[in-house]
Residue frames relative to the residue before (quaternion, step in Angstrom):
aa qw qx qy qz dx dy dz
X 1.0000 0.0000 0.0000 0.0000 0.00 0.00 0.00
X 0.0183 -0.6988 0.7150 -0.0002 3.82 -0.66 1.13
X 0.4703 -0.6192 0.6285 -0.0203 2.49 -1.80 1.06
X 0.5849 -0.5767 0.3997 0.4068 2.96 -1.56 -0.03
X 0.5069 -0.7020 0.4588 0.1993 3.65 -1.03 1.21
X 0.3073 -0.7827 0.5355 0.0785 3.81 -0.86 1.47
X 0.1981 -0.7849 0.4958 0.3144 3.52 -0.45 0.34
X 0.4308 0.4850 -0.4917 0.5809 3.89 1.21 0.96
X 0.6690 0.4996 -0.5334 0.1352 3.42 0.04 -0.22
X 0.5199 0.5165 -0.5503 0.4001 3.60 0.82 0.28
X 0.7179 0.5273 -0.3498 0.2903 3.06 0.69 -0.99
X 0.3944 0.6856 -0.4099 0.4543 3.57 2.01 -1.08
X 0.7844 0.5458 -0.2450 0.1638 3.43 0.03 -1.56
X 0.5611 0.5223 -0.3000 0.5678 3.14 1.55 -1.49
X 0.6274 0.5914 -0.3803 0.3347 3.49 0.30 -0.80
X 0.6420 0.5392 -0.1870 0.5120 3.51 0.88 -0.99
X 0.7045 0.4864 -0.2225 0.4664 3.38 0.82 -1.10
X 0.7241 0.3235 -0.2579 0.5519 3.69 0.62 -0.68
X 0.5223 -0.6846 0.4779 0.1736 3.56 0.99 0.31
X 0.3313 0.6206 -0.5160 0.4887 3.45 1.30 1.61
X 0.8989 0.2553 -0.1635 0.3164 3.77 0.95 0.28
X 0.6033 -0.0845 -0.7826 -0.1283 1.31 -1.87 1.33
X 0.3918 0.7147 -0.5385 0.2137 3.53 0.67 0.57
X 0.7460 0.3283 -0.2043 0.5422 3.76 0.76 -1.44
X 0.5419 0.3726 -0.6039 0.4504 4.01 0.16 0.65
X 0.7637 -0.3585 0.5206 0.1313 2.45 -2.40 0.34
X 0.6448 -0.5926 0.3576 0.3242 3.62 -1.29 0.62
X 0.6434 0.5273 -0.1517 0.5338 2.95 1.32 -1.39
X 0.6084 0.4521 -0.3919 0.5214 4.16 1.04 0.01
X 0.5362 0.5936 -0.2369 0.5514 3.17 1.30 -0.92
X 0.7604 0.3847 -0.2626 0.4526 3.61 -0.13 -0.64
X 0.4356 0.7098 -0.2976 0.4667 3.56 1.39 -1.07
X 0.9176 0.2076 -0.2154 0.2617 3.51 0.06 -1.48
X 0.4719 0.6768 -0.4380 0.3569 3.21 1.84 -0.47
X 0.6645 0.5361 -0.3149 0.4145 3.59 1.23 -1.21
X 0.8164 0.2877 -0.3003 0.4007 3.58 0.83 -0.65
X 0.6807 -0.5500 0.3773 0.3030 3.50 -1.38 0.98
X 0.7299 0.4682 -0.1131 0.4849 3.40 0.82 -1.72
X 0.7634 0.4740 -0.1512 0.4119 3.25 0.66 -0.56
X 0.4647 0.6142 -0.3055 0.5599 3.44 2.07 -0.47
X 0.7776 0.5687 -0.0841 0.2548 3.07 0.97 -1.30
X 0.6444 0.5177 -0.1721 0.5358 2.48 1.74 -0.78
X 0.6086 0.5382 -0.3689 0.4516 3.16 1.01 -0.36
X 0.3793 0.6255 -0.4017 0.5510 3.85 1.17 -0.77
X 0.7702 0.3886 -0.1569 0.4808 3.23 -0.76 -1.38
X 0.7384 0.3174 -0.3258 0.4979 4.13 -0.23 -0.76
X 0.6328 0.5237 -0.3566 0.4452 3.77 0.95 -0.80
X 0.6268 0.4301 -0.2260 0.6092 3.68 0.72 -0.84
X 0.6463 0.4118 -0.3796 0.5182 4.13 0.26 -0.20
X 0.7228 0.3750 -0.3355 0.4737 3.69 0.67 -1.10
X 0.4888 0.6034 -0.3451 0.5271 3.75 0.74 -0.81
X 0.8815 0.1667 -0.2806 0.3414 3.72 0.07 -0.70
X 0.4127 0.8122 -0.2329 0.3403 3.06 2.40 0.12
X 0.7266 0.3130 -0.1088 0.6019 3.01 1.75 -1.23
X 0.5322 0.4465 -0.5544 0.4584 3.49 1.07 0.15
X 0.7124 0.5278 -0.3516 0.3004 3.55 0.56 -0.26
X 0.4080 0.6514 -0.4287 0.4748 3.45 2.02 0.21
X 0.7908 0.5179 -0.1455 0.2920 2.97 0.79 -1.86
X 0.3671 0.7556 -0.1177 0.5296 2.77 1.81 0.00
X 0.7565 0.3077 -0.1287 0.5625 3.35 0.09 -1.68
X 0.3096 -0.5483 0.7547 0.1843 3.43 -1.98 1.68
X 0.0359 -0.5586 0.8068 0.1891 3.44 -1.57 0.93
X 0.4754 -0.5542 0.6116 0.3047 3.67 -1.69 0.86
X 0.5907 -0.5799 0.4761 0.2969 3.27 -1.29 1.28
X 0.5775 -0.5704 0.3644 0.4565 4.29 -1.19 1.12
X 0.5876 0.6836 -0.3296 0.2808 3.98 0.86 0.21
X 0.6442 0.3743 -0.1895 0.6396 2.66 0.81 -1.36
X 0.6494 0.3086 -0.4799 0.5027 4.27 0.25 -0.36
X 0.4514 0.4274 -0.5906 0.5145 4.24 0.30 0.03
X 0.8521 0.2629 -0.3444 0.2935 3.64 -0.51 -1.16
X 0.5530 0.4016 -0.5283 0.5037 3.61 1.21 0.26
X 0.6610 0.5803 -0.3904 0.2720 3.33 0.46 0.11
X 0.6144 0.4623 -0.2175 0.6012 3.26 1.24 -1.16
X 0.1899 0.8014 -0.3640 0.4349 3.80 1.66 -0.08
X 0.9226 0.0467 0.0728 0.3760 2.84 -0.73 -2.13
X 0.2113 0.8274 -0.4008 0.3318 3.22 1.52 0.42
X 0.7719 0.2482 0.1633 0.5620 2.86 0.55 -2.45
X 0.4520 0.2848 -0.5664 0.6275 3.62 0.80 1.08
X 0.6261 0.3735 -0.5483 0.4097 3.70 -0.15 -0.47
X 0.7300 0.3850 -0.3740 0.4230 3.92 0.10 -1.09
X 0.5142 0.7160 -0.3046 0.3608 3.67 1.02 0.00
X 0.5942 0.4634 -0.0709 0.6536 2.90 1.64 -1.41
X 0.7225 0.2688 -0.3346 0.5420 3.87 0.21 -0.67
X 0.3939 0.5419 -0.4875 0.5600 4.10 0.73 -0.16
X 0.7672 0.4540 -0.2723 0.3622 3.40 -0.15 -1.43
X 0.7487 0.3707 -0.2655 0.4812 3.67 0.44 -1.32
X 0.6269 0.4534 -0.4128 0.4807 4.04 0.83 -0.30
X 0.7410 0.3481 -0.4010 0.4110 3.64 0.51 -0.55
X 0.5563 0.5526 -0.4715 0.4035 3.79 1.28 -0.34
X 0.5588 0.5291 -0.4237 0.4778 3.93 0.97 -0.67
X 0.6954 0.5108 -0.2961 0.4096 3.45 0.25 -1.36
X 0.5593 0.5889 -0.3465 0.4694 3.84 1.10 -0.58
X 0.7559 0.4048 -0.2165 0.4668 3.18 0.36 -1.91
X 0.5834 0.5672 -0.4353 0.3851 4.14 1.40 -0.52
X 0.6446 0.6203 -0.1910 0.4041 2.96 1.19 -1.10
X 0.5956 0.5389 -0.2914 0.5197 3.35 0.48 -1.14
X 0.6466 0.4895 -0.4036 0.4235 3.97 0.29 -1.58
X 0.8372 0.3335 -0.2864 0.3253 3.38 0.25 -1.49
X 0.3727 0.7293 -0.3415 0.4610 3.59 1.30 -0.15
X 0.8457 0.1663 -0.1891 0.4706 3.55 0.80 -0.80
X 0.3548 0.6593 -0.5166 0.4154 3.52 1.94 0.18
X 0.6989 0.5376 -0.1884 0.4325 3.35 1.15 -1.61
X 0.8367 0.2377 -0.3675 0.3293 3.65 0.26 0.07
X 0.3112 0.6757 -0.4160 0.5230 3.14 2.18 0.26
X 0.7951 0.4335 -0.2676 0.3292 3.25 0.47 -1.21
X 0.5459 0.4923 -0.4236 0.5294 3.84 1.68 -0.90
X 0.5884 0.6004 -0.3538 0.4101 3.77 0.56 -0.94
X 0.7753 0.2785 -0.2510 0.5082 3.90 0.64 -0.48
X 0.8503 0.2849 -0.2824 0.3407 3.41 0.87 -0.39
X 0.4111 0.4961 -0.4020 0.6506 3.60 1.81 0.92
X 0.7185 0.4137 -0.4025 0.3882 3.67 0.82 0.43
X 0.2911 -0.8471 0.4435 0.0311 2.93 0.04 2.29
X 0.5390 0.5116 -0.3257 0.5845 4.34 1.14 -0.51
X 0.1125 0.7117 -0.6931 0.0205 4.05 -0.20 1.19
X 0.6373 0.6386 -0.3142 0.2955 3.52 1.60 -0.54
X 0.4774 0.8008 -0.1827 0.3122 3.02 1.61 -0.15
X 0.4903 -0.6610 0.3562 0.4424 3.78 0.33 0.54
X 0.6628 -0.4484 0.4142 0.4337 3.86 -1.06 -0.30
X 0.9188 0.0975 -0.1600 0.3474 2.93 0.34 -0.68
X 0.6942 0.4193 -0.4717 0.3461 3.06 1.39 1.40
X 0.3959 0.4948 -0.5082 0.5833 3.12 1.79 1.08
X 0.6343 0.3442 -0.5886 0.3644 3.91 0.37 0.29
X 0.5466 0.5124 -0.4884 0.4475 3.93 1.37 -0.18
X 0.5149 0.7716 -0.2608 0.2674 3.11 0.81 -1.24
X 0.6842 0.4976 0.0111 0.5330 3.25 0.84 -1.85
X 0.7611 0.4463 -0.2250 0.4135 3.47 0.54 -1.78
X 0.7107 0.4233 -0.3197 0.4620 3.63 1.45 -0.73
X 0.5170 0.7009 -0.2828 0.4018 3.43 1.19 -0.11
X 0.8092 0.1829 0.1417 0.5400 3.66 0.84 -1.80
X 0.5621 0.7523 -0.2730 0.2087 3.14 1.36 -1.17
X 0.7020 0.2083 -0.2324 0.6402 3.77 0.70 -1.29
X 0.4806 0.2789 -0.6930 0.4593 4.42 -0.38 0.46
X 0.8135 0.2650 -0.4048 0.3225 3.57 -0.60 -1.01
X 0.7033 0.3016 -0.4906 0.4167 3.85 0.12 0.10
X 0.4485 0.5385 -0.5541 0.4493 3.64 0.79 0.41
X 0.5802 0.5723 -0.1807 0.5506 3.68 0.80 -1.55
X 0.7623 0.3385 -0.2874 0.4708 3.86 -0.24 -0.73
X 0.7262 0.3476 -0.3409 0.4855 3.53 0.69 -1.14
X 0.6831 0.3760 -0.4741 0.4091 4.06 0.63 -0.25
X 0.4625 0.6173 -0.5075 0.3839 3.87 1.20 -0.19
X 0.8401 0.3426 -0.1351 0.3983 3.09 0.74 -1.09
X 0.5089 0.5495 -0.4387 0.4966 3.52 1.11 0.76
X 0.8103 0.3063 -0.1152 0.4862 3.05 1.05 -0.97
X 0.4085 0.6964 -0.4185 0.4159 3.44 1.34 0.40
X 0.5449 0.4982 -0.3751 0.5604 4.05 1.15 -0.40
X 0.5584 0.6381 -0.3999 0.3481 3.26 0.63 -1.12
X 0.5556 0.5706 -0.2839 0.5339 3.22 0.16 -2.63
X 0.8787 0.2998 -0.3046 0.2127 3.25 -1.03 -1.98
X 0.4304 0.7409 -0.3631 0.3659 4.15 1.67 -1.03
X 0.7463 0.4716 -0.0388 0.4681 3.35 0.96 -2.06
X 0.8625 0.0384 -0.3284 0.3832 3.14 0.63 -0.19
X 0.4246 0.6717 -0.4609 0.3951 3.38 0.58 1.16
X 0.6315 0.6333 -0.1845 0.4076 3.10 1.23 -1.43
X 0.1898 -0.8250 0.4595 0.2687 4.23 -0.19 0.83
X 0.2356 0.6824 -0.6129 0.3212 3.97 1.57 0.18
Protein backbone atom coordinates (compact mmCIF):
# COMPACT_ATOMS: atom_id res chain seq x y z
CA UNK A 1 0.00 0.00 0.00
CA UNK A 2 1.69 3.49 -1.13
CA UNK A 3 0.68 6.38 -0.05
CA UNK A 4 0.72 9.65 -0.79
CA UNK A 5 4.46 10.95 -1.27
CA UNK A 6 5.63 14.11 1.18
CA UNK A 7 8.20 16.29 0.01
CA UNK A 8 9.59 16.48 3.95
CA UNK A 9 9.95 13.09 4.29
CA UNK A 10 13.60 12.98 3.70
CA UNK A 11 14.08 15.67 5.54
CA UNK A 12 11.48 14.02 8.45
CA UNK A 13 13.79 11.05 8.41
CA UNK A 14 17.22 12.62 8.85
CA UNK A 15 15.68 14.35 11.59
CA UNK A 16 14.72 11.21 13.41
CA UNK A 17 17.94 9.66 12.74
CA UNK A 18 20.26 12.20 14.37
CA UNK A 19 17.86 12.25 17.20
CA UNK A 20 16.44 15.97 16.70
CA UNK A 21 12.79 14.72 17.19
CA UNK A 22 10.75 15.88 18.42
CA UNK A 23 12.61 17.90 20.80
CA UNK A 24 15.30 19.99 18.52
CA UNK A 25 12.66 20.98 15.58
CA UNK A 26 10.71 23.80 15.24
CA UNK A 27 6.92 24.26 15.99
CA UNK A 28 6.06 24.72 12.61
CA UNK A 29 8.01 21.01 11.69
CA UNK A 30 6.23 19.77 14.49
CA UNK A 31 2.83 20.75 13.53
CA UNK A 32 3.70 19.66 9.82
CA UNK A 33 3.85 15.98 10.82
CA UNK A 34 0.84 15.60 12.97
CA UNK A 35 -1.07 17.09 9.81
CA UNK A 36 0.61 14.79 7.40
CA UNK A 37 -0.34 11.03 7.06
CA UNK A 38 2.98 9.92 5.35
CA UNK A 39 5.06 11.73 7.28
CA UNK A 40 3.34 10.70 10.79
CA UNK A 41 4.17 7.48 9.76
CA UNK A 42 7.20 7.75 9.04
CA UNK A 43 8.22 9.06 11.94
CA UNK A 44 6.57 5.95 14.03
CA UNK A 45 8.43 3.53 12.13
CA UNK A 46 12.08 5.63 12.07
CA UNK A 47 11.43 6.26 15.93
CA UNK A 48 11.03 2.52 16.72
CA UNK A 49 14.16 1.57 14.17
CA UNK A 50 16.43 4.27 15.85
CA UNK A 51 15.37 3.23 19.46
CA UNK A 52 16.26 -0.34 18.60
CA UNK A 53 19.35 1.10 16.72
CA UNK A 54 20.94 2.44 19.78
CA UNK A 55 19.81 -0.17 22.07
CA UNK A 56 21.64 -2.38 19.91
CA UNK A 57 24.99 -0.22 20.36
CA UNK A 58 24.62 -0.25 23.93
CA UNK A 59 24.49 -3.55 23.62
CA UNK A 60 27.26 -4.53 21.29
CA UNK A 61 30.87 -5.83 23.24
CA UNK A 62 33.60 -4.31 20.92
CA UNK A 63 37.02 -6.26 22.18
CA UNK A 64 39.33 -3.60 23.46
CA UNK A 65 42.18 -2.56 20.03
CA UNK A 66 44.45 -5.25 22.08
CA UNK A 67 43.18 -8.04 22.54
CA UNK A 68 41.96 -7.78 18.43
CA UNK A 69 46.05 -6.91 17.68
CA UNK A 70 46.95 -10.09 19.66
CA UNK A 71 44.37 -12.02 17.62
CA UNK A 72 45.84 -10.58 14.95
CA UNK A 73 49.50 -10.88 15.23
CA UNK A 74 47.82 -14.53 16.26
CA UNK A 75 46.78 -15.57 12.94
CA UNK A 76 49.62 -14.03 11.38
CA UNK A 77 52.11 -16.44 12.95
CA UNK A 78 49.86 -19.57 12.65
CA UNK A 79 49.47 -18.79 9.02
CA UNK A 80 53.51 -18.52 8.61
CA UNK A 81 53.44 -21.69 10.72
CA UNK A 82 51.42 -23.47 8.30
CA UNK A 83 53.35 -22.27 5.09
CA UNK A 84 56.84 -23.03 7.25
CA UNK A 85 55.21 -26.29 7.83
CA UNK A 86 54.14 -27.28 4.18
CA UNK A 87 57.83 -26.08 2.74
CA UNK A 88 59.77 -27.99 5.26
CA UNK A 89 57.34 -31.15 4.77
CA UNK A 90 58.24 -30.99 0.77
CA UNK A 91 61.84 -30.36 1.42
CA UNK A 92 61.66 -33.67 3.72
CA UNK A 93 59.80 -35.86 1.35
CA UNK A 94 62.79 -34.13 -1.38
CA UNK A 95 65.16 -35.06 0.83
CA UNK A 96 64.31 -38.34 1.95
CA UNK A 97 63.81 -39.42 -2.16
CA UNK A 98 67.30 -38.37 -2.83
CA UNK A 99 68.60 -40.03 0.36
CA UNK A 100 67.50 -43.34 -0.97
CA UNK A 101 68.61 -42.55 -4.76
CA UNK A 102 71.97 -42.04 -2.87
CA UNK A 103 72.35 -45.18 -1.02
CA UNK A 104 70.75 -47.21 -3.85
CA UNK A 105 73.14 -45.75 -5.93
CA UNK A 106 76.50 -46.41 -3.34
CA UNK A 107 74.89 -49.96 -2.89
CA UNK A 108 75.11 -50.70 -6.79
CA UNK A 109 78.18 -49.10 -7.57
CA UNK A 110 80.50 -50.62 -4.50
CA UNK A 111 79.07 -53.95 -5.57
CA UNK A 112 82.15 -55.40 -7.09
CA UNK A 113 80.44 -59.57 -7.44
CA UNK A 114 77.76 -58.69 -10.59
CA UNK A 115 78.54 -62.45 -11.27
CA UNK A 116 76.92 -63.46 -8.42
CA UNK A 117 73.34 -64.83 -8.48
CA UNK A 118 70.40 -62.55 -6.96
CA UNK A 119 70.18 -63.65 -4.15
CA UNK A 120 73.71 -63.88 -3.31
CA UNK A 121 74.79 -60.44 -4.38
CA UNK A 122 71.71 -58.94 -2.44
CA UNK A 123 73.38 -61.05 0.74
CA UNK A 124 76.52 -60.48 -0.56
CA UNK A 125 76.20 -56.67 -0.72
CA UNK A 126 73.73 -56.43 2.34
CA UNK A 127 76.64 -58.13 4.46
CA UNK A 128 79.18 -55.94 3.06
CA UNK A 129 77.49 -52.13 3.18
CA UNK A 130 74.27 -53.00 4.57
CA UNK A 131 74.39 -52.19 8.53
CA UNK A 132 76.95 -48.59 7.94
CA UNK A 133 74.43 -47.39 5.43
CA UNK A 134 71.27 -48.10 7.51
CA UNK A 135 73.07 -46.70 10.48
CA UNK A 136 74.03 -43.52 8.12
CA UNK A 137 70.50 -43.21 6.42
CA UNK A 138 68.58 -43.65 9.64
CA UNK A 139 70.93 -40.80 11.45
CA UNK A 140 70.60 -38.65 8.02
CA UNK A 141 67.28 -38.84 8.51
CA UNK A 142 66.89 -37.99 12.15
CA UNK A 143 68.95 -35.33 11.96
CA UNK A 144 67.96 -33.94 8.66
CA UNK A 145 64.67 -31.87 10.34
CA UNK A 146 66.98 -30.68 12.69
CA UNK A 147 69.80 -29.24 9.99
CA UNK A 148 66.66 -28.14 7.87
CA UNK A 149 64.72 -26.45 11.69
CA UNK A 150 68.23 -24.49 12.17
CA UNK A 151 68.63 -23.26 9.22
CA UNK A 152 65.41 -21.80 8.43
CA UNK A 153 64.38 -20.65 11.72
CA UNK A 154 65.41 -16.47 12.11
CA UNK A 155 65.75 -17.01 16.33
Amino acid sequence: MNGPNCPFEHETLAMVHTGRWPAGCDETTRDHIDACPACRDLVQVASLVAADYQASLRQAHVPNSGLVWWRTQRRIRQGAVRTASRVITIVQAILVAAGVAVAIGILVATNHSFSLAPAELSRSVFAQWGIPLLIAFASWLALAPVALYLAVSKD
